[in-house]
Each structure stands twice: as C-alpha cells, then as structure tokens.
C-alpha positions in Angstrom: 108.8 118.2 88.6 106.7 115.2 87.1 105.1 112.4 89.0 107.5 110.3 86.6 110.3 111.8 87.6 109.8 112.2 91.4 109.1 108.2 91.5 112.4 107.0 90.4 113.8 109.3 92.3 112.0 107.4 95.1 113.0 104.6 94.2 116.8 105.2 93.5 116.8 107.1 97.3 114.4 104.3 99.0 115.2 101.4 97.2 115.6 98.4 99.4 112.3 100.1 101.4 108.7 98.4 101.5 106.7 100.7 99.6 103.5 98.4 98.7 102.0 95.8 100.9 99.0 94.5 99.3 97.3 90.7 98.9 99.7 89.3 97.2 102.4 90.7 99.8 105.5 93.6 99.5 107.3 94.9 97.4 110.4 97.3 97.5 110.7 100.6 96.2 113.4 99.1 93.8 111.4 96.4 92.4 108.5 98.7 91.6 110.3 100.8 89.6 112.1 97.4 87.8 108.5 95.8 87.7 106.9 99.7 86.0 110.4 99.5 83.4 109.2 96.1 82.7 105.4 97.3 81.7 107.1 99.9 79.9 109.2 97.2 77.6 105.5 95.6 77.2 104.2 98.6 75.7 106.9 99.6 73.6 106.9 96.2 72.2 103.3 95.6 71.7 100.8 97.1 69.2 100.0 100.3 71.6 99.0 102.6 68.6 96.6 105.1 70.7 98.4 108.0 73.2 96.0 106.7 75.6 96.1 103.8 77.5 93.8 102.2 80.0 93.7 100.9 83.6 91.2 98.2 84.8 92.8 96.9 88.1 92.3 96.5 91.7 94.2 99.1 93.8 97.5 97.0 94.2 101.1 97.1 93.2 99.9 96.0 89.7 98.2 99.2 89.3 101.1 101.3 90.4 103.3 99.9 88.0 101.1 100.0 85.3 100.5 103.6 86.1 104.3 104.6 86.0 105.2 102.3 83.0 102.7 103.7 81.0 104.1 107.3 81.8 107.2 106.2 80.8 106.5 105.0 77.7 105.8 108.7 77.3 101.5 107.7 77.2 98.7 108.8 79.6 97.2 106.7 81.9 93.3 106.3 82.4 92.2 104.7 85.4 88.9 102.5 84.2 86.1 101.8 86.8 85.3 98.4 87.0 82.0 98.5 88.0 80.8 100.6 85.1 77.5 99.4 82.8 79.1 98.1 79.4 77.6 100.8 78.0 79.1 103.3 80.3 82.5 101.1 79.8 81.9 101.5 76.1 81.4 105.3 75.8 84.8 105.7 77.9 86.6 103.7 75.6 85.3 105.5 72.8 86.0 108.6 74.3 89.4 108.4 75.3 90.3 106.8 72.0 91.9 103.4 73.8 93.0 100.8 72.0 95.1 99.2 75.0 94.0 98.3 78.5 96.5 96.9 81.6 94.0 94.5 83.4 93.7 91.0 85.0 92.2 88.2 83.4 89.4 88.6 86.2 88.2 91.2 84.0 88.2 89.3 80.5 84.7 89.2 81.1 83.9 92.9 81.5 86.1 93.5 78.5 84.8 91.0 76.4 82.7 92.5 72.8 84.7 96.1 73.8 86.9 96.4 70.3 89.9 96.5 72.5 93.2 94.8 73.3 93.7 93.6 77.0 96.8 92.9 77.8 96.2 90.3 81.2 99.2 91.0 83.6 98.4 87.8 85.4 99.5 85.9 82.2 102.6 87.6 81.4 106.2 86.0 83.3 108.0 88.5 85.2 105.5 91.5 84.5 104.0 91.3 88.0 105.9 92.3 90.9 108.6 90.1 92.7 108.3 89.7 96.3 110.1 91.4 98.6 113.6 90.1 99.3 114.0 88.4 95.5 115.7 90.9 93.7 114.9 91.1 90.1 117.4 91.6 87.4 117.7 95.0 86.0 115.5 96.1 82.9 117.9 97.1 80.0 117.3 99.1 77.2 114.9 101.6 79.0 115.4 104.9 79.0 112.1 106.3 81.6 110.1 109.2 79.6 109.9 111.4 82.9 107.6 114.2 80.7 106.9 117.8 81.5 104.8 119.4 84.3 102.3 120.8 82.0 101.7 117.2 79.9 98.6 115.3 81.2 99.8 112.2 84.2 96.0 111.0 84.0 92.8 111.2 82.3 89.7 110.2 84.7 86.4 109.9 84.2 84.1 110.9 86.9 81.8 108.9 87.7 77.4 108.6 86.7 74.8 106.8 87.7 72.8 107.7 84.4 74.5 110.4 82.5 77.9 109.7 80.3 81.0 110.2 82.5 83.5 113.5 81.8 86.5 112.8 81.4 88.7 115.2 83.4 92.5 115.9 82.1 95.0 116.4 85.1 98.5 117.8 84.3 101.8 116.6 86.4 101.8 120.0 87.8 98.3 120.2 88.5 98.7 117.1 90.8 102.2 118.0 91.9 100.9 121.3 93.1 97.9 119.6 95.0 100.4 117.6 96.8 102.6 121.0 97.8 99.2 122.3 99.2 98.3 119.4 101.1 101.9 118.7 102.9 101.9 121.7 105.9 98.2 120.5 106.8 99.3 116.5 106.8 103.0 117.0 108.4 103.5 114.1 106.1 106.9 112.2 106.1 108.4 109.1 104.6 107.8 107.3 107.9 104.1 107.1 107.2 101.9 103.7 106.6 99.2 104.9 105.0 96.1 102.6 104.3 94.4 102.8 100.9 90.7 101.9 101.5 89.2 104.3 98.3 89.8 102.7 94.5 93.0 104.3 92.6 90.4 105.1 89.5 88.7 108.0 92.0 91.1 111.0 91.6 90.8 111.6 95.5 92.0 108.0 96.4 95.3 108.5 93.7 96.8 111.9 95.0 96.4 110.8 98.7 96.9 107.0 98.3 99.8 106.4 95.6 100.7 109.9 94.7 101.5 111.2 98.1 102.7 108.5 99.3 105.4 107.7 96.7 105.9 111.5 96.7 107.9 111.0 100.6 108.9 107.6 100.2 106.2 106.2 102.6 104.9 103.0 102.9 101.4 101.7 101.1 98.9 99.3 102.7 96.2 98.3 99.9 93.5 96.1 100.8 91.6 95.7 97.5 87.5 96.1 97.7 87.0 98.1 101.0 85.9 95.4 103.9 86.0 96.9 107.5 87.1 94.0 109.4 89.9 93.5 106.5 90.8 97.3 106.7 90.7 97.3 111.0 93.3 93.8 110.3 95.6 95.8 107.8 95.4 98.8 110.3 96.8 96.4 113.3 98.9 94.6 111.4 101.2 96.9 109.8 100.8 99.5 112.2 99.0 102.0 109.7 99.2 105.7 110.9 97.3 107.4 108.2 94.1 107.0 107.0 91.6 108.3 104.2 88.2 107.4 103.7 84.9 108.6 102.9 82.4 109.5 105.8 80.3 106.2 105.6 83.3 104.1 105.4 84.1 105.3 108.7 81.0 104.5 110.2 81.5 101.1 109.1 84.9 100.9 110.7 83.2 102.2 114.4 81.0 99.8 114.1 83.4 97.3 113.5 85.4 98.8 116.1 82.7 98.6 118.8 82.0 95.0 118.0 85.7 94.5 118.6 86.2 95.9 121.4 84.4 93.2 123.5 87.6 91.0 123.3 90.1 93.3 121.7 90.3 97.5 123.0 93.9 98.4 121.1 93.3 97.6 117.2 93.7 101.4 116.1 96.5 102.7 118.6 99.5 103.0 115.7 96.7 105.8 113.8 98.0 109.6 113.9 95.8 110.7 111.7 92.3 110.0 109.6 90.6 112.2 106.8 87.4 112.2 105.5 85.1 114.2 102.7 83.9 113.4 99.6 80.1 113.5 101.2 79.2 115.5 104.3 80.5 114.8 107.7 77.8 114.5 110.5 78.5 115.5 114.0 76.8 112.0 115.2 80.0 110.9 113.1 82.4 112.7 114.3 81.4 112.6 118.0 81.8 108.6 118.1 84.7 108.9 116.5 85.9 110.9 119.3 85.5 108.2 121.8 87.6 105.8 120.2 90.6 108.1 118.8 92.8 110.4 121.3 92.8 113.1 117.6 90.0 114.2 115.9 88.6 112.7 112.5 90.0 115.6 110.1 87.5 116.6 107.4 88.4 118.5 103.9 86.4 119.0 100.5 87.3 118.8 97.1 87.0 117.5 93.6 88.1 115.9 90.4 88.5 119.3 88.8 90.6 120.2 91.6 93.3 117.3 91.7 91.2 116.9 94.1 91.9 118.8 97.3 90.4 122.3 98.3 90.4 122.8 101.6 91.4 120.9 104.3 91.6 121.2 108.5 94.8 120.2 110.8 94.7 118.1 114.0 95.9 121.7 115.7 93.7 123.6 113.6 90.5 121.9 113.6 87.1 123.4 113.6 84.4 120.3 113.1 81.4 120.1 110.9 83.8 122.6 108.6 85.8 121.4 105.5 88.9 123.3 107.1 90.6 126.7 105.2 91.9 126.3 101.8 95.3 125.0 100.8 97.8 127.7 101.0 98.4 128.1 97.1 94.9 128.4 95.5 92.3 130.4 96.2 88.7 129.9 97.0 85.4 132.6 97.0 82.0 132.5 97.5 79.4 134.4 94.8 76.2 134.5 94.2 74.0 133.6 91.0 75.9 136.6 89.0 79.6 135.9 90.0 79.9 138.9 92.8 81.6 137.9 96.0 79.4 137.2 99.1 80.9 138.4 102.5 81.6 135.8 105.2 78.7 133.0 106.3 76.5 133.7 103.4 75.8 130.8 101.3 76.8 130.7 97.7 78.8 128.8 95.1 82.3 127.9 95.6 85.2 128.7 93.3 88.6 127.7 93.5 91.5 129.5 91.6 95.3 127.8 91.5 97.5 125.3 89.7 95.5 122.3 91.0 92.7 123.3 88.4 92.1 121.3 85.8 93.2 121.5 81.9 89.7 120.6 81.2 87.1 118.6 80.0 88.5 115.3 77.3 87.0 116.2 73.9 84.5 118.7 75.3 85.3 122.8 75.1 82.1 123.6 75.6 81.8 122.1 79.0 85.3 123.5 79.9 84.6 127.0 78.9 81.0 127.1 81.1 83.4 125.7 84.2 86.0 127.5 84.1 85.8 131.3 83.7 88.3 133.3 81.4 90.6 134.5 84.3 91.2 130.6 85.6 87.6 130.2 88.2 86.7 126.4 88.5 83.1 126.4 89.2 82.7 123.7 91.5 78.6 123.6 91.4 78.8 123.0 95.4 77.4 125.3 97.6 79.3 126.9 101.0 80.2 129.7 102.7 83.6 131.1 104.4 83.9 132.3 108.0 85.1 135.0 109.5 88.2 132.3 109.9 88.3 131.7 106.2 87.2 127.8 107.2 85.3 126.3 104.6 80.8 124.9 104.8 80.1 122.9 102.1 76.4 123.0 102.6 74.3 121.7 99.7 74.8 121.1 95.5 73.3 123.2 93.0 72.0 120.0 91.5 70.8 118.5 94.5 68.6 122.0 96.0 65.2 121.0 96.8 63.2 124.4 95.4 60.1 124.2 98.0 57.8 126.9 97.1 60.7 129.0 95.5 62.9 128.8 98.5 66.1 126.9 98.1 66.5 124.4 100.5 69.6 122.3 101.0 68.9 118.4 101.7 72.4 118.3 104.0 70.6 120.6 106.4 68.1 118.1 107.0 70.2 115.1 106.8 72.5 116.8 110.0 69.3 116.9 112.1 68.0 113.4 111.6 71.4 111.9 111.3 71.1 112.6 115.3 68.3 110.5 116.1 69.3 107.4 118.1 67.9 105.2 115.2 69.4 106.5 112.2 72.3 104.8 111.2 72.6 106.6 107.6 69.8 109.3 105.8 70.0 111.0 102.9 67.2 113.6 101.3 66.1 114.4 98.2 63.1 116.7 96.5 60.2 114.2 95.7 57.7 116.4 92.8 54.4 118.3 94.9 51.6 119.8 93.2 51.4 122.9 95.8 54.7 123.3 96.7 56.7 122.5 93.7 58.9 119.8 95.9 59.0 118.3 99.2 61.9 116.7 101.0 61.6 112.8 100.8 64.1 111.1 104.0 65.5 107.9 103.2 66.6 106.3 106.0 68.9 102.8 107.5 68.4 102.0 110.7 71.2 101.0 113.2 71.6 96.7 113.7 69.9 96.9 117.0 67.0 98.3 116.0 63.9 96.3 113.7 63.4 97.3 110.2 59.6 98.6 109.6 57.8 95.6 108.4 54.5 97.2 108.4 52.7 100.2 106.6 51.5 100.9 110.8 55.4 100.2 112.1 56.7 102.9 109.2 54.2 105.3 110.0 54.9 105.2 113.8 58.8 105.5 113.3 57.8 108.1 110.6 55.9 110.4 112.9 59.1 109.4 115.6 61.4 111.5 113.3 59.4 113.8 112.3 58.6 115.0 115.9 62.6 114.9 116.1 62.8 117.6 114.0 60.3 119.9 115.1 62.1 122.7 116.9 65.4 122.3 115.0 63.7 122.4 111.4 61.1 124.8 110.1 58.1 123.1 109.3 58.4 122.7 105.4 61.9 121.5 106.1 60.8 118.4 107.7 60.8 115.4 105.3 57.1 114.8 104.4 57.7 111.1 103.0 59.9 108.5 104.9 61.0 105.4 102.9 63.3 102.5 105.3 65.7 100.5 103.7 68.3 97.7 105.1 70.6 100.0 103.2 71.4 103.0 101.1 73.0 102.8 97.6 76.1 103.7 97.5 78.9 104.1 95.1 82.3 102.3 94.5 84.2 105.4 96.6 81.3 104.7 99.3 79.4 107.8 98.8 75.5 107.4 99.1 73.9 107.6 95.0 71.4 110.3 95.8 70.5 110.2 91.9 70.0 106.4 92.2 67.2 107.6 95.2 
C-alpha cells in the first residue's frame, strides 16, 4: 500500500465528503483528487526535468494536491520551509537537485535569484481547488502513478538554526507503517475533524495532519500560520474532535481559553482527543489542561527519522509526564555510551528498530551509516529511560547536556522545576561556559501577562534570587541556574518549539 494509492481510494469511496476546510473554504474528497490529476497534467506538460520537485505553500488544500499530483506524476515531493534564510533555501535546492517548485505568488519574493522555476498555482485557471458543491469536470488522459511501498513519498529537510538542514528520505511504507502503529492508540475513524495547527513541511504535522487523515477518510480543518484565537474559532466552528500541537502551542490555546471563558465557557466541548510532543511536556502544562478538558492532554515522542512517531500514550492508558509505550510494530531500547542495553529507569540513549525508520540521509552515507547501525538501530541522539511499564522518559539531548564539572546534567530537569513557579509562563536552560566548573546552567525565562517584566538590574536580581530559592530543596545546588536572563518572549521555531540553539 502507497499513500498514492490509498488516497484515490479515498476519494473514489468518500467522494462527495468534505475532506479539506481551509481559508479559502471546502473541498470534497472528489474534487481533490480531480484538482491533484489536474497538477499532475501541469507537470507532465511543463519542463519538470529533475525527479524532485518542490513544495513552498501554506498548509491548505493547495498543498495536498500538490503533494498527490506530484506522486502521481511518478516524482517526490519535498515540502520547502518558508521561513528559511535564502542561504538555507539555497543549499536545499541545491541539495535535492530541484528544478521545479509548486508555490503561490506570495512567495515570488522568497524565490526570487534561486535558479529555479516556480510554477504560482494562484495564476493558473482551474489548478486550484473548486468549492464544494461545483463539481469539476473529469481530468482525462491521466493515468495516477500509485508507486511502490519501498519508493520515497517525501524528502524533508529538518530544520537549523545555523547548521545546513538534512534531508531525510521517507518511503511509502515507512509512513504507511507509522500510521498502522499509531491507529489502536488514536481509535481513529473516518468520522474525525481533525485541526491542523503544525506546518505540512514538518514530518510530524504531515503523517498526523494529511496523512492520517486521508488515510480514514476524515475531515481536515487547516488554519494556515497557527493563531490561537483563529485555532479556538476553527475548533467551535466545525466541531473539531482531534487535535495535535506542540506543548507551547497549547499553552497559548489555555490562555486563550481562560480569557474566553469570561463570556463564553463551551468553545472546546466537540474535542475527544489532543496530543502533544515535539518538546517536553510540563506538569504545570498538563495540570491546567486538566481543568478545562473532561480527558487528559495525551503526550508521545518522536522524530523525522522515525516517520515520526515512537511512542505514544492512550486516553485509557495514560501515565503523565511520560511519552507513553512504544507503537506496537517497532521497537525501542535504552543503551549506554557503548551500545549495551540499560535495565528499566536508567537513563541512556534511545533507539528505535521497525519499518517507520528512515531510508536515510539525501546525498549523505556517511551520516546514515553513523545513525543507523548495521542490524536496522536509528539512533535518535535523545536521552530516556523505560519503566518497569515499558512507558517511555524522554529526559534530555545528547547535544543539549550541560557537562558541570564532568557530571551530565539534563536542562529538562531543571526546566520541570521552575516551569512550576507561579511566574513562569515558559523557561528553557542551557550550559553558559565557567572557568571552574566547565559549564553552568543559564534559565531563560517569560513571565506570565499578569506579572511586570524586570526593568531593572535590582527588579531581575530580586526575581532572580525568587527562583532560585524555588529550587532549593527540589534541585541540588549546582543544578540551580546560576544566570537568569527575562525576556517578553522565547524564540521559537515555525513548529512552535523553543530554539534553544538560538539561546
């Protein structure tokens, strides 16, 4: 089974069913697939010389049938990030050998000095999607290239805040599988509406937000750039009963919520279900979630390399502050620094086994061989440990360690305890350079609205020495951040995620 193939079988057994609401309104599963035949046509009739072919668009029907057409005209699709530097942009081009990118003429500027064709769907007649009820005419003289499971369905590029991007090569069965695993933990049906807050170019965002979706035959809300109070209007509106997005867009959405609530106490009630992960989850987090949502605020892990999902909990088998127990077909272990197994609740570096791994790394064995092992072990570079449950701790990144005094310390251990504090609205730690102890942690902190910003070296200092007494007790000593900085806000990427390299 391809993703190709699955989708027009969709769409023959679905057809007059919304399956895309977006800006620009619905669309039927029928006139997607017309609408993806039509880019198809496009291809196949323009000067598409390259196997690859790029995708700069907003999440939105556009870029679903862009992403289908292209499969069908037997290419692979790579899902371009808008908000790349043009040098970034450049190197991705170069490296996935594109001659051919599916955009909107929003982005002629972005594209502009690149050595590429753009092909602006905006300014095509009857490439972009007809609205729902106008039926369009049948595209003749396809015949849908519906590939082989083991053929790449997407090349994407994660993202960098300084180094080059890798581009990570995803099969149809790698993806396919992913979905398989992630089905008994979701109970997901084609009576879902699922919202899609994350941007389709993130790997986690596509196989939970058009893969799965389309997968069932459910129905699609996408609202574009993520905007809480646009996201809480979709929610009500369509009566959305799945949601996934990453921790701090969720504590966006509560506060949203609680600002609501003064005239308005019902604008979540059609929600089933909400997951989270791509960062750590805080308890503070999903504590206030509990007081607005009748079913907990489900948290898994994974990766690009993965398809993306690992591990995942259940609303009836939920154990918080955990990423929940593996999928049921791959495997995950725990070693140390020499590849032995640790035994349950110690700490070490996760490895995932199963047909969600990746083919590898786009134009780079080196890499590919150093991540994955000889037997089939992805080395995820995350650290966690399994309990005696088999539910999975994601509790630091190799990368990210702070080494203070030779002792490994994990910044998400210390982000937990402050994200407690009454203040905090958002922290994230990192190892600052110290001539006796090698590093220290350095706390970067947001307050909450209510509460002043330090304007003052004396004001800093005082809420400073406020946190740092909140840790004594629950932190050893040289685990408690020696250097505050307070900001407005924290950097964060375009999936949400805090940039700790930007910090």
């Amino acid at each position: 089974m391809t993703l190709a193939r699955r989708f027009l079988e969709t769409c023959n057994f679905f057809s007059e069913k919304i399956a895309i609401i977006d800006d620009g309104g619905p669309v039927s599963y029928y006139e997607l697939a017309q609408t993806s035949k039509k880019v198809t046509f496009l291809l196949n009739n323009s000067d598409v010389s390259k196997q690859h072919v790029g995708i700069l668009l907003p999440s939105s029907k556009e870029f679903v049938a862009s992403y289908f057409g292209i499969l069908f005209a037997g290419k692979i699709p790579v899902p371009l990030n808008p908000l790349y530097s043009p040098a970034q942009l450049s190197y991705v081009i170069k490296d996935a050998n594109l001659n051919t990118v599916l955009t909107l003429s929003a982005f002629e500027k972005i594209l502009s000095n690149q050595g590429i064709n753009p092909i602006y769907l905006d300014k095509l007649v009857g490439v972009a999607p007809a609205k729902a009820g106008v039926k369009p005419a049948p595209t003749k003289d396809i015949d849908p290239y519906t590939g082989n499971d083991d053929e790449l369905a997407a090349l994407f590029y994660t993202s960098g805040t300084t180094a080059n991007p890798k581009g990570v090569m995803l099969t149809h069965k790698n993806i396919v599988s992913n979905l398989q695993g992630c089905v008994p933990r979701f109970h997901f049906t084609e009576h879902e509406i699922m919202l899609g807050t994350l941007p389709l170019f993130h790997a986690l965002a596509f196989t939970t937000t058009l893969a799965l979706p389309l997968y069932f035959g459910a129905t699609i809300v996408y609202t574009g750039r993520f905007s809480a109070p646009k996201a809480l209007d979709a929610i009500t509106k369509n009566k959305v009963t799945f949601v996934v997005a990453v921790p701090s867009m969720y504590r966006v959405l509560l506060r949203t919520i609680a600002e609501r609530q003064k005239v308005e106490t019902q604008c979540v009630e059609s929600l089933r279900l909400c997951t989270t992960g791509g960062e750590p989850v805080a308890k503070d987090l999903i504590d206030s979630f509990s007081k607005i949502s009748s079913f907990p605020l489900i948290e898994g892990y994974g990766l690009t390399e993965a398809s993306p999902v690992v591990s995942v909990n259940s609303p009836e088998n939920n154990k918080p502050c955990t990423a929940g127990q593996p999928l049921p077909n791959l495997k995950v272990r725990i070693v140390d620094d020499n590849g032995s197994n640790l035994p349950a609740n110690k700490d070490g570096e996760i490895w995932v086994k199963g047909p969600n791994v990746m083919k590898g790394y786009h134009n780079m064995p080196e890499e590919t061989r150093q991540t994955i092992t000889p037997d089939g072990w992805l080395k995820t570079g995350d650290i966690g440990r399994l309990d005696e449950d088999d539910f999975l701790k994601i509790t630091g990144r190799k990368k990210e360690l702070i080494i203070i005094s030779g002792e490994n310390v994990s910044p998400y251990e210390i982000e937990e305890v402050l994200s407690h504090h009454p203040k905090v609205f958002e922290v994230a730690v990192v190892g600052v350079k110290d001539d006796v102890r090698g590093e220290v942690p350095k706390a970067y902190v947001s307050l909450h609205e209510h509460e002043n910003p330090p304007e003052t070296d004396v004001e800093t200092q005082r809420i400073a020495s406020l946190l740092r007494e909140f840790c004594k007790g629950k932190l050893p000593p040289y685990k408690i951040p020696k250097y505050f900085e307070f900001r407005k806000e924290l950097p964060h990427g375009t999936t949400g995620k805090v940039l700790k390299r930007a910090l």
